[in-house]
C-alpha positions as CSV (number, residue, x, y, z in Angstrom):
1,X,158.6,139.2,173.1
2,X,160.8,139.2,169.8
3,X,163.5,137.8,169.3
4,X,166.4,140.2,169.3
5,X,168.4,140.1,165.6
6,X,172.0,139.3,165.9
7,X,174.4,141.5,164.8
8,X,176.2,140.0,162.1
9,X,179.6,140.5,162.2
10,X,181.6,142.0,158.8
11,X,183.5,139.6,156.8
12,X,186.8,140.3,156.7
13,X,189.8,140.3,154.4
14,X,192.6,137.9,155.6
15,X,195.9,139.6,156.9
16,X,194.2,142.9,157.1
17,X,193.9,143.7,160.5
18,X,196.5,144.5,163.1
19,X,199.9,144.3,163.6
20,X,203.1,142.5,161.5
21,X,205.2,140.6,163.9
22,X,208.2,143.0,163.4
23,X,205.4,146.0,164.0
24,X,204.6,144.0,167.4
25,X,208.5,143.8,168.6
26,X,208.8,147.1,168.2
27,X,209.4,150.3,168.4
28,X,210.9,151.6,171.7
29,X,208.2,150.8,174.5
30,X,207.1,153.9,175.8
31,X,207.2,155.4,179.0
32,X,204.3,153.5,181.0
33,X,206.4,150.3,180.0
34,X,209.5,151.4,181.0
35,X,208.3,152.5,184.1
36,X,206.1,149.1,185.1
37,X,208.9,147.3,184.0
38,X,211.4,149.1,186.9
39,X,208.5,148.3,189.2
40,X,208.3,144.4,188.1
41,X,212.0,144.2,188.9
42,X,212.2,146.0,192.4
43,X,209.6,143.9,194.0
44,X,211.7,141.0,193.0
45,X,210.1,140.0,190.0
46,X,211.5,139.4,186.3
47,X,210.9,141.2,182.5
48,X,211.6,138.9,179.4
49,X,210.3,141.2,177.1
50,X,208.0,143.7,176.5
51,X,205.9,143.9,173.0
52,X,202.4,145.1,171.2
53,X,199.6,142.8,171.2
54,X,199.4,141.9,167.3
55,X,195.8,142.5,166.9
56,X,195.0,145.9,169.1
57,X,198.4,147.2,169.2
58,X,198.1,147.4,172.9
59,X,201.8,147.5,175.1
60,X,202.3,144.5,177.6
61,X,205.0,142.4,179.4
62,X,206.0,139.3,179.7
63,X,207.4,138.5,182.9
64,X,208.2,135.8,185.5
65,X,206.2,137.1,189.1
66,X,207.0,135.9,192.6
67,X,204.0,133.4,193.3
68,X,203.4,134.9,197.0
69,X,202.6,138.6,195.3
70,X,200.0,137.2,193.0
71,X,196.2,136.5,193.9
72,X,193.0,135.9,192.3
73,X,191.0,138.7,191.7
74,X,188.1,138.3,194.7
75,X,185.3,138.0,192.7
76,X,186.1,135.0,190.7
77,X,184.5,131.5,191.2
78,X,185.9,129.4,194.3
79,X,188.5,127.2,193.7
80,X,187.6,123.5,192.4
81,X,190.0,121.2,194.8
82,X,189.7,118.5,192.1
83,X,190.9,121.0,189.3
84,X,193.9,122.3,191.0
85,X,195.0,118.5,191.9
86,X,194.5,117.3,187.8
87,X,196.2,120.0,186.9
88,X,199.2,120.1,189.7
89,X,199.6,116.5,188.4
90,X,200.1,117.3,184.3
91,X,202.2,120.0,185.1
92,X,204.7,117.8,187.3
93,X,204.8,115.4,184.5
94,X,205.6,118.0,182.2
95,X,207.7,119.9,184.3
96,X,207.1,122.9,182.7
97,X,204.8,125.5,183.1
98,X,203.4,126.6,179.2
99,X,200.6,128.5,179.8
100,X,201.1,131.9,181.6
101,X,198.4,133.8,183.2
102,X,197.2,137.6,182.9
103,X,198.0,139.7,185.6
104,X,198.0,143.5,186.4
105,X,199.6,145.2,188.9
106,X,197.5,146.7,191.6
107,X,198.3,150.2,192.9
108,X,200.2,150.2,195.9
109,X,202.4,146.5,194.9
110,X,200.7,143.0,194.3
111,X,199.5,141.3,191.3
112,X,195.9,140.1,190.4
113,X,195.2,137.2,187.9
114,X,191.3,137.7,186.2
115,X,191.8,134.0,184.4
116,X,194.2,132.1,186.3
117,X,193.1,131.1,189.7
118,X,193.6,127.0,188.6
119,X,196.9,127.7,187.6
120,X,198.1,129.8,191.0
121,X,196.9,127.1,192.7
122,X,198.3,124.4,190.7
123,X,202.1,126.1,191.0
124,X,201.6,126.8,194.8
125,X,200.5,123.1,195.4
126,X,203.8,122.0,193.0
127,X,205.8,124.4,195.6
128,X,206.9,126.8,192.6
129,X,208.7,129.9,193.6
130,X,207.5,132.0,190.7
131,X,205.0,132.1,187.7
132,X,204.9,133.1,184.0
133,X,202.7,136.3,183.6
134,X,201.5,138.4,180.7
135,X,201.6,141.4,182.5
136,X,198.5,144.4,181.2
137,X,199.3,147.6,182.1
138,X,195.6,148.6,182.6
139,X,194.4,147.6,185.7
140,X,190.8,147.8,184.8
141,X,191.3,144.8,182.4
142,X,190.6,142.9,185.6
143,X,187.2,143.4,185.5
144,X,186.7,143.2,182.1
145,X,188.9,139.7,181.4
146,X,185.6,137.1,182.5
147,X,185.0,135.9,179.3
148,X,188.2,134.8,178.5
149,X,188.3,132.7,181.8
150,X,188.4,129.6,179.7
151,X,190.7,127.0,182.2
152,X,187.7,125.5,183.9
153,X,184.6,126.0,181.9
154,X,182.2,127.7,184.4
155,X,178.3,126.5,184.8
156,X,175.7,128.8,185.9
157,X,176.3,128.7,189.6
158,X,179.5,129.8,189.4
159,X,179.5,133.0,186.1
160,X,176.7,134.0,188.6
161,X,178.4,134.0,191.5
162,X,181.1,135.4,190.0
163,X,179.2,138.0,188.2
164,X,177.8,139.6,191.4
165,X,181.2,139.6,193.5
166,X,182.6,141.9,190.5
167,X,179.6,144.0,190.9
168,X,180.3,144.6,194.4
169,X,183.7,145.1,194.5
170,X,183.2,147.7,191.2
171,X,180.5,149.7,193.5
172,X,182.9,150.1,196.1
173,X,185.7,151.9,193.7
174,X,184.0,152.8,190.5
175,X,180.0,152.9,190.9
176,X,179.0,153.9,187.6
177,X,175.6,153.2,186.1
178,X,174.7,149.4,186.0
179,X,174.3,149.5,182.2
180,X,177.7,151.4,181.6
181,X,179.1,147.4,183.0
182,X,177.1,145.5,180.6
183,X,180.2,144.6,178.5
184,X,181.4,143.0,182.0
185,X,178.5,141.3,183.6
186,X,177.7,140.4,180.2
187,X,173.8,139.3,181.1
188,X,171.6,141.0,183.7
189,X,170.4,138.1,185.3
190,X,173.5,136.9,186.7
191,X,173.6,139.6,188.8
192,X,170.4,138.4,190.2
193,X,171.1,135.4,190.2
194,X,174.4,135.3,192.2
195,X,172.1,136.5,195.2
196,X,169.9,133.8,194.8
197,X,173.4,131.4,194.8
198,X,174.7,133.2,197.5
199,X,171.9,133.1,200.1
200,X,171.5,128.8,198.8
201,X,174.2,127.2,197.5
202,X,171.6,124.4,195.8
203,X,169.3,127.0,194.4
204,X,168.3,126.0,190.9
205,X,168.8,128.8,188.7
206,X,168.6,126.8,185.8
207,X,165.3,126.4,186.5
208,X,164.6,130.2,186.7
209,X,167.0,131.6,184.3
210,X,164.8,131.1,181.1
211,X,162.1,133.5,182.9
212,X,163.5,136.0,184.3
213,X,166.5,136.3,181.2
214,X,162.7,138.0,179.7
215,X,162.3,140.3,182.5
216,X,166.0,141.6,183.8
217,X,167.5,144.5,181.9
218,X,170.5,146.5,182.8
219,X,169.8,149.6,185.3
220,X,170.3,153.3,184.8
221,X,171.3,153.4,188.3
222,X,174.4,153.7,190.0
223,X,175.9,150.3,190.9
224,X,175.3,150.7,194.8
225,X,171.8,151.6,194.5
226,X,171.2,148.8,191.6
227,X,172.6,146.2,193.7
228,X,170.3,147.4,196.4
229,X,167.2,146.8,193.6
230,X,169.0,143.4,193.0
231,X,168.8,142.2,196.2
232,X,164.9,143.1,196.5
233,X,164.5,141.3,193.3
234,X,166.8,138.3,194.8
235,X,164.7,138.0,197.8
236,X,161.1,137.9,195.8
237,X,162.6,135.4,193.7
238,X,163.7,133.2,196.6
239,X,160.3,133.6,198.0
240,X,159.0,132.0,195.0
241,X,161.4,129.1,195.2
242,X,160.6,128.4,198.6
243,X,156.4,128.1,197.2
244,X,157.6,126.1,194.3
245,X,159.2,123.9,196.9
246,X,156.4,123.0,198.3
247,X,154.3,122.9,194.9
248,X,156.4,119.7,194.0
249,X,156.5,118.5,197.3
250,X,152.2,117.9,196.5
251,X,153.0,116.3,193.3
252,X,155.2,113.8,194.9
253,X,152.9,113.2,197.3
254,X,150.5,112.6,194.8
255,X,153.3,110.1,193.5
256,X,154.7,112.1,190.5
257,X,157.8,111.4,190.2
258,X,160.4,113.0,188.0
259,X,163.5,115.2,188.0
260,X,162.0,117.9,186.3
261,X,159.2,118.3,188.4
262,X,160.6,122.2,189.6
263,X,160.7,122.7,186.6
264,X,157.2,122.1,185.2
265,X,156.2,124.0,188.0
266,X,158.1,127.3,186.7
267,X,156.7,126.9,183.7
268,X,153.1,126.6,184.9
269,X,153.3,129.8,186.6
270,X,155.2,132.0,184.3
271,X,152.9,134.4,183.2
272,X,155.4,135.3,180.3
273,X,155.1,132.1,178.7
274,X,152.5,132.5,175.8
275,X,153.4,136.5,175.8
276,X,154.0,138.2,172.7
277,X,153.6,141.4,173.3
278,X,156.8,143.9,172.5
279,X,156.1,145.9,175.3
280,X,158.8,145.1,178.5
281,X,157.3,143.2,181.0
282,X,156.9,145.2,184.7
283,X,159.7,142.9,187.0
284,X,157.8,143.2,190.5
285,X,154.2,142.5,188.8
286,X,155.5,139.6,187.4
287,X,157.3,138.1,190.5
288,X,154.1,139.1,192.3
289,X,151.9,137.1,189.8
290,X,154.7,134.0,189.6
291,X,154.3,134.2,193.6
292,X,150.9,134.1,193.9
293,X,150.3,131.1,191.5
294,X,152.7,129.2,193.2
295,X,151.0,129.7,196.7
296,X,148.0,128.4,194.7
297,X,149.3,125.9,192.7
298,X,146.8,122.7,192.8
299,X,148.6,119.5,192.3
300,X,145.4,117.8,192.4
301,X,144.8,118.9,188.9
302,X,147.8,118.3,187.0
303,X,147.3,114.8,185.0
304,X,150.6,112.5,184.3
305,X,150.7,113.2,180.6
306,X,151.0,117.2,181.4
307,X,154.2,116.2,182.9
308,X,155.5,113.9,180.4
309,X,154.9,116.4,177.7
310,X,157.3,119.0,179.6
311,X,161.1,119.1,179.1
312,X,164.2,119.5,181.8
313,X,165.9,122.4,182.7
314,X,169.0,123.8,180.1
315,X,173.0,122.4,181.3
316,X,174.0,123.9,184.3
């Protein structure tokens, strides 16, 4: 397949987009604010100010939030133990906490962060009472903040996993067509790959990524039924890993020995590898072929210097 072009983005003027700084401070916040605001304050939390986002013009708040009403949204990455502890420690020396999170209000009371599930924990291991939020009145925002989710650079494992517990909780109150969440998920395979990472923890999806990024696509169909497609797709998939398992466990025996031996293996039997044509490859004829030469793969032939020519797997 092609390549797709990139879409070049316009060069721009300086100091030609948005808003001044007195445009942001102002004028009179409207309604919506006003009334979030009252809301902020009778569940015991705090407003400093409110203003317009400089570069959309977009309202928000600025507000100091009891730490016990805010949580993580539930489909972020598991907290890293290590994380919170190097972070609890630099804001202790500090004493000061510089870097609010985003938070929206949920409907019915509560507060969910989308980028700053470290940070809770950091404050709630320090023993703070309260935290520094940049409160969006759009509650949506929640599921559409992933990419800016910059405190703890995520690997592969963990956008996947991520990826796929949005998915679920958006089929359960908004189940749209898959492709109308593209913007979100941001790449199809994720999805199917945070399956794969939730039925094995260890499952290398670095390994697997590079294929089936030419196969997945986002779905016309409704989130629910898509994620029923997904989990087909996830079980072929582990099916394959489990005879790729046992593909390398021959070369080894043979007494190849290497850390990219899984992934040589892929590559052998990814029918998609010399392709060129345009034309979309079929998913479940694919997987059926990747299956099959697994189940058939003869270690016997492969020679030392096939192996040596072959490269690792891309950074998790």
């Amino acid at each position: 397949m092609g390549k797709k072009a990139r879409k070049r983005r316009k060069k721009v003027e300086p100091s030609t987009r948005g808003l001044t700084p007195r445009q942001a401070a102002g004028p009179e916040p409207p309604a919506k604010i006003r009334e979030l605001s009252e809301l902020v304050e009778s569940e015991g939390g705090a407003v400093a100010g409110a203003w317009r986002d400089p570069l959309g013009g977009h309202w928000q708040l600025l507000c100091v939030l009891p730490l016990e009403k805010v949580e993580p949204t539930p489909f972020q990455r598991d907290l890293s133990e290590a994380h919170v502890k190097r972070l609890a420690d630099r804001l202790e020396e500090l004493d000061r906490f510089l870097d609010p999170i985003i938070a929206v209000r949920r409907e019915g009371g509560g507060y969910w962060t989308p980028n700053g599930n470290h940070r809770l924990g950091a404050m709630r291991a320090l023993g703070a009472r309260a935290i520094t939020a940049l409160l969006v009145p759009e509650e949506d925002l929640a599921y559409r903040i992933l990419a800016l989710n910059t405190e703890k650079a995520h690997n592969l494992r963990e956008k996947s996993l991520e990826v796929i517990r949005m998915a679920r909780e958006l089929a359960t109150i908004d189940p749209g067509p898959e492709r109308d969440y593209a913007g979100v998920f941001e790449e199809p395979v994720f999805l199917t790959l945070g399956i794969c990472y939730e039925r094995n923890g260890r499952f290398p999806g670095s390994v697997y990524q590079p294929a089936l990024k030419r196969l997945e696509s986002f779905q016309a169909a409704r989130l629910d039924r898509a994620l029923a497609t997904r989990e087909a797709r996830a079980a072929k998939v582990m099916e394959i890993e489990e005879a790729v398992t046992t593909a390398v466990a021959a070369l080894k025996e043979r007494g190849f020995q290497s850390p990219y031996l899984k992934t040589f293996v892929v590559a052998r039997i990814d029918p998609l590898r010399f392709r060129r044509s345009e034309e979309p490859p079929d998913y479940d004829a694919t997987l059926a072929k990747m299956l099959a030469s697994a189940k058939g793969f003869n270690a016997s032939k492969i020679k030392p210097e096939q192996l040596a020519r072959s490269g690792g797997p891309p950074e998790e």
